[in-house]
N, C-alpha and C positions, 0 to 999 in steps of 0.2 A: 495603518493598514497592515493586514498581518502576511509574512513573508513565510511560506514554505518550502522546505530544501529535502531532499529525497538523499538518501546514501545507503551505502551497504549492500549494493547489487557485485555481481560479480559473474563469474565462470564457476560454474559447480555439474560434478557430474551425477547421471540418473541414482534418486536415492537418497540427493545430500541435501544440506539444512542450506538456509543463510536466514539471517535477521537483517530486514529492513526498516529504517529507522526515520520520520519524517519529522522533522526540527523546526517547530515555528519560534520567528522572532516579531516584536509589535505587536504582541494580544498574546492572552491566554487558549490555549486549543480548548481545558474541560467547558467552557461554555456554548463552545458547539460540537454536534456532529459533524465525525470525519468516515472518509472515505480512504482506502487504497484501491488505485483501479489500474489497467491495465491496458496497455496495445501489442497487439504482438503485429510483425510486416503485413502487409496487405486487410488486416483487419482491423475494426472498428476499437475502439476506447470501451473496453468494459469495467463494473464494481468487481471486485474480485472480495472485498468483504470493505464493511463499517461499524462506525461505535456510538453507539448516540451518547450526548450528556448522561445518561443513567448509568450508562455501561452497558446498555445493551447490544449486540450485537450480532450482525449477520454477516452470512455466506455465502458466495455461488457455488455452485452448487459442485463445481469442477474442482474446487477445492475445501469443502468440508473436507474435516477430519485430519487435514493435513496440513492447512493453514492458523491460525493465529491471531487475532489483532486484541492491542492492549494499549491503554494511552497513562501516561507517567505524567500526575501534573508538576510535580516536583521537578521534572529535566524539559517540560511540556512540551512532550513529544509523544505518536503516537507510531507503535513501531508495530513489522507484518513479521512474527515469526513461521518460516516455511519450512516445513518436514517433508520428507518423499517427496522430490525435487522428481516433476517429471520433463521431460523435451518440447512439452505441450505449453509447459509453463514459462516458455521463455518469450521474453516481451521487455519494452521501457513499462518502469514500475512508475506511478504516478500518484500523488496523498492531492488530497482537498475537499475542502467540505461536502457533505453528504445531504441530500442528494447535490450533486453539483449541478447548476444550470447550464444552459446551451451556450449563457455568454461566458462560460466561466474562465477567470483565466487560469493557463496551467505553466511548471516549471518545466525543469529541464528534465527532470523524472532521472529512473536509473535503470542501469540495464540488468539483467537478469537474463544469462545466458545458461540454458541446462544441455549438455552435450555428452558425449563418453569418447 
């Protein structure tokens, strides 16, 4: 069973970068589609972007152009690099397969807090 662990969330303020980095152990991630998704307080669990086995990959659309995603099978990890950090974008970060189902289970995610 494959385990994923979320890190590299932090405090940054309006503007700034961070790399998020999701770590699977027990399986290889390039065989499936991944996901990094997203809660921020009082709202729902969204995709914020994914990467299929091809490399292909998508966006919401709140963060084209500013977001990132890229999977390393070599450290078999697939990480969110994020550019122009906005205050809208702060939430627990969340990785797992893509699409994820309703039963899916999730980690402890990471935080991403954007503030000034």
């Amino acid at each position: 069973q494959v385990r994923l662990v979320e890190s590299g969330g932090g405090f940054v303020q309006p503007g700034g970068s961070l790399r998020l980095s999701c770590t699977a152990s027990g399986g290889p991630l390039r065989f499936a589609a991944m996901g990094w998704y997203r809660q921020a307080p009082g709202k729902q669990r969204e995709m914020v972007a994914a990467i299929t086995t091809q490399e292909h990959t998508m966006y919401a659309d709140s963060v084209k152009g500013r977001f990132t995603i890229a999977s390393d099978s070599a450290k078999n990890t697939v990480d969110l690099q994020m550019n122009s950090l906005k205050p809208e974008d702060t939430a627990v970060y969340y990785c797992n397969l893509w699409p994820a189902g309703a039963g899916a289970s999730w980690g402890q995610g990471t935080q991403v807090t954007v503030s000034s």
